[in-house]
C-alpha positions as CSV (number, residue, x, y, z in Angstrom):
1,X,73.9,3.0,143.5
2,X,74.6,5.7,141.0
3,X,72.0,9.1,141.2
4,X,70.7,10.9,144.3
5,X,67.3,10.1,142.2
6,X,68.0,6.6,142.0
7,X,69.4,6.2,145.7
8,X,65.9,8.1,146.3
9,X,63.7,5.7,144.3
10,X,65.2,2.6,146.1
11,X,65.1,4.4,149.3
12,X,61.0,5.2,148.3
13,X,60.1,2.0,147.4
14,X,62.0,-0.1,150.4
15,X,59.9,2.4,152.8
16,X,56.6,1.8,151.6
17,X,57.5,-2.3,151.8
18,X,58.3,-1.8,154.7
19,X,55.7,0.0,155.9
20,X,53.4,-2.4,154.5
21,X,55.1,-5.5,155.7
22,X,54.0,-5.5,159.2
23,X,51.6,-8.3,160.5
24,X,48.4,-7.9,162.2
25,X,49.1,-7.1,166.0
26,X,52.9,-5.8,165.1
27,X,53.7,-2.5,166.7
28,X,53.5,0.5,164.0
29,X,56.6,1.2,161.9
30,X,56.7,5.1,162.6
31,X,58.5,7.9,161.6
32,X,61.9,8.3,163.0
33,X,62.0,4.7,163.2
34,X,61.2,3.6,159.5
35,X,63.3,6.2,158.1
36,X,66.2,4.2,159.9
37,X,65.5,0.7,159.2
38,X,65.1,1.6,155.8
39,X,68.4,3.0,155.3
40,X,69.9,0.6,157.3
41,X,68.4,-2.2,155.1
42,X,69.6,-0.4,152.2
43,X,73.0,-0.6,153.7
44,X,72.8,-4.5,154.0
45,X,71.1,-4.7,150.2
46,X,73.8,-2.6,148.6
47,X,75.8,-5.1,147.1
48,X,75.6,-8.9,147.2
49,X,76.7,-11.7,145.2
50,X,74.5,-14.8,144.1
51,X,74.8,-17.3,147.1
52,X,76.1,-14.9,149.4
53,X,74.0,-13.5,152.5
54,X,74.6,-9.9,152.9
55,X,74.4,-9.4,157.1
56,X,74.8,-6.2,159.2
57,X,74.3,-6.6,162.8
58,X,74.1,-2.8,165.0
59,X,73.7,-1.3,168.4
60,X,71.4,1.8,168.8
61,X,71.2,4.4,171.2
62,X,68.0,5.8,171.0
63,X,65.4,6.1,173.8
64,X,65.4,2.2,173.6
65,X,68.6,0.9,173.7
66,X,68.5,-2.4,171.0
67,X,70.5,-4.2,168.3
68,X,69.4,-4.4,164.9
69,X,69.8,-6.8,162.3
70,X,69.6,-6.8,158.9
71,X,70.1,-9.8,156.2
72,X,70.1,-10.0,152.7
73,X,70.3,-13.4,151.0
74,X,68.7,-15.5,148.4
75,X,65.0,-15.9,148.6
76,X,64.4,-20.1,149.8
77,X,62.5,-21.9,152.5
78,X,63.3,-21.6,156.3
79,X,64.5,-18.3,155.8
80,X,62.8,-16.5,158.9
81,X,62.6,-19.5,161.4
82,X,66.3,-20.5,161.1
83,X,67.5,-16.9,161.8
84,X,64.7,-16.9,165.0
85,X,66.4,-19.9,166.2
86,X,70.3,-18.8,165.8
87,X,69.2,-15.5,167.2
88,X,66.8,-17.6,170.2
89,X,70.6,-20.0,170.5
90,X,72.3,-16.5,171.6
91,X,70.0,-15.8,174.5
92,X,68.0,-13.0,172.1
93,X,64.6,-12.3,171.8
94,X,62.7,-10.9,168.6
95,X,60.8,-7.6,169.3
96,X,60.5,-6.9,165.9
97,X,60.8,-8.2,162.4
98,X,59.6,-7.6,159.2
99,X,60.2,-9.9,156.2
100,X,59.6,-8.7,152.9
101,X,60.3,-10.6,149.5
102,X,61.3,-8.6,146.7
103,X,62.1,-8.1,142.7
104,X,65.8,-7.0,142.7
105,X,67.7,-5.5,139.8
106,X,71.7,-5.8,140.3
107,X,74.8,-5.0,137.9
108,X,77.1,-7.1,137.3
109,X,79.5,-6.0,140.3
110,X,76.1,-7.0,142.1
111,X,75.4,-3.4,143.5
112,X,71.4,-2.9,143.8
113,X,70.1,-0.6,141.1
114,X,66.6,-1.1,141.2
115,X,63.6,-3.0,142.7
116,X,61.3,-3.4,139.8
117,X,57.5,-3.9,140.6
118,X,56.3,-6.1,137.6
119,X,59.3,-8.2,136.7
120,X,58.9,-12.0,136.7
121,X,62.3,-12.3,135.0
122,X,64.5,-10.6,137.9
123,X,65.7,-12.8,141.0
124,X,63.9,-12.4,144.3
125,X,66.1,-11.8,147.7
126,X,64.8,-12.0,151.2
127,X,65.4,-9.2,153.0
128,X,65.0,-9.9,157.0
129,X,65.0,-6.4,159.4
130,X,64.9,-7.3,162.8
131,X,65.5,-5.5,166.4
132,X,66.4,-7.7,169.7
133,X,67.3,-6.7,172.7
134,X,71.0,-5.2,173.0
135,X,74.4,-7.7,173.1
136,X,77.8,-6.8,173.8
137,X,80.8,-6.3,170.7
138,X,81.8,-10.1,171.8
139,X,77.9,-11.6,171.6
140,X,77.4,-9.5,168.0
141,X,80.5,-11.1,166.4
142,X,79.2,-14.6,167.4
143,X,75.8,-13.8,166.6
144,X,77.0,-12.5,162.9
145,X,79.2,-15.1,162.1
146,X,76.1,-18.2,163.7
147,X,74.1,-16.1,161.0
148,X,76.4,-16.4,158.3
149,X,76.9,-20.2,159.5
150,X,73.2,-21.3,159.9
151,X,71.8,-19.4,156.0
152,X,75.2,-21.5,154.9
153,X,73.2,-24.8,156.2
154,X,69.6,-23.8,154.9
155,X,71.3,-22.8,151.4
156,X,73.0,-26.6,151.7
157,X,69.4,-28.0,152.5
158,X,67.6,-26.5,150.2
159,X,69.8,-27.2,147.2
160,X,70.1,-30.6,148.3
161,X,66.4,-31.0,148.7
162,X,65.5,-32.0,145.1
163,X,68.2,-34.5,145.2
164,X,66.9,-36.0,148.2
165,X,63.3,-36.0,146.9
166,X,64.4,-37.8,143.7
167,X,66.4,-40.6,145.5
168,X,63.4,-41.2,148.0
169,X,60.9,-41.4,144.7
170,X,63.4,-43.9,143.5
171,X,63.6,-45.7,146.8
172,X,59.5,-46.1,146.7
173,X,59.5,-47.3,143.5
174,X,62.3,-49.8,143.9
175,X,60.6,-51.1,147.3
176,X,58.5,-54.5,146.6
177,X,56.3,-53.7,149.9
178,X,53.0,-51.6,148.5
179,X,52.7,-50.2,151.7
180,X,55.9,-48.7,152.6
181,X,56.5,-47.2,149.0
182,X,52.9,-45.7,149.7
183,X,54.4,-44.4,152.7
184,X,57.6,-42.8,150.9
185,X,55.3,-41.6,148.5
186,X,53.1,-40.2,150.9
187,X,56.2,-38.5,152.6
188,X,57.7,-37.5,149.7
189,X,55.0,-35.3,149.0
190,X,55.7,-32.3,151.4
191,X,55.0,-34.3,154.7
192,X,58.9,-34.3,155.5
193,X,61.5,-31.9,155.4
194,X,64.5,-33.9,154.1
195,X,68.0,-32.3,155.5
């Protein structure tokens, strides 16, 4: 990541998001707390390839005892409910989680050097923090690698989605019943997720 005033930048600007990235009704981000999720997002956004997820999974021991999670992918749809249900599949509840969506400037070993403000020209990555209730060494390896398993489907889905959109426009077109290519049609246009 290169300078302690670079690694401090990053660090700056991931904290404010953070802070910031909170619903309405979410328990405050405080402190302590922030500091730590922050880094430990950092950790996770450090380095990452295009069309890899980037996940860290750890216990804490704090006056709460809880597991943390961290994952840094690609930005695409289903993002947020597909991790809530591999993490709900495990037996886990969500206390927490933030979600933010940001501008991210990588080298070309894909180590995170910057997260510009203004740049419409730079890739977006979703970057998922979220705390659940704690899980054994055994539960957090099968937890990490359902993670790694489920983004694998949503990243097939979503790259496949065009493709399936196209064929079912074709299908409508090529049907001789007005009423059931008004019905693809009608589907087609955001009314069915196509998997």
């Amino acid at each position: 990541m290169g300078s302690k005033a670079a690694k401090t930048a990053l660090y700056d600007r991931l904290n404010a998001i953070l802070r910031t990235s909170l619903l309405p009704g979410d328990t405050p981000f405080l402190g302590e707390r922030l500091k730590e999720a922050t880094v430990f997002l950092l950790q996770a956004a450090q380095r990452r390839g295009p069309g890899e997820a980037s996940i860290h999974i750890e216990s804490v021991n704090a006056e709460r005892r809880y597991l943390r999670v961290a994952i840094v992918n690609d930005d695409m749809p289903f993002l947020v409910d597909s991790v809530a249900a591999a993490i709900a599949a495990h037996g886990l509840s969500i206390d927490r989680l933030v979600h933010p969506v940001l501008t991210v400037e990588r080298d070309e070993r894909g180590q995170l050097v910057g997260l510009p403000e203004d740049d419409a020209a730079a890739p977006q990555e979703s970057m998922i923090y979220l705390e659940t209730e704690r899980a054994d060494a055994k539960d957090r390896r099968e937890l990490e690698a359902a993670l790694h398993e489920t983004l694998a489907d949503v990243r097939a889905a979503v790259t496949d989605w065009p493709r399936m959109q196209e064929l079912m426009a074709q299908e409508a077109d090529d049907l001789s019943d007005d009423e059931g290519a008004a019905l693809l049609r009608w589907l087609n246009d955001g009314m069915l997720t196509q998997l």
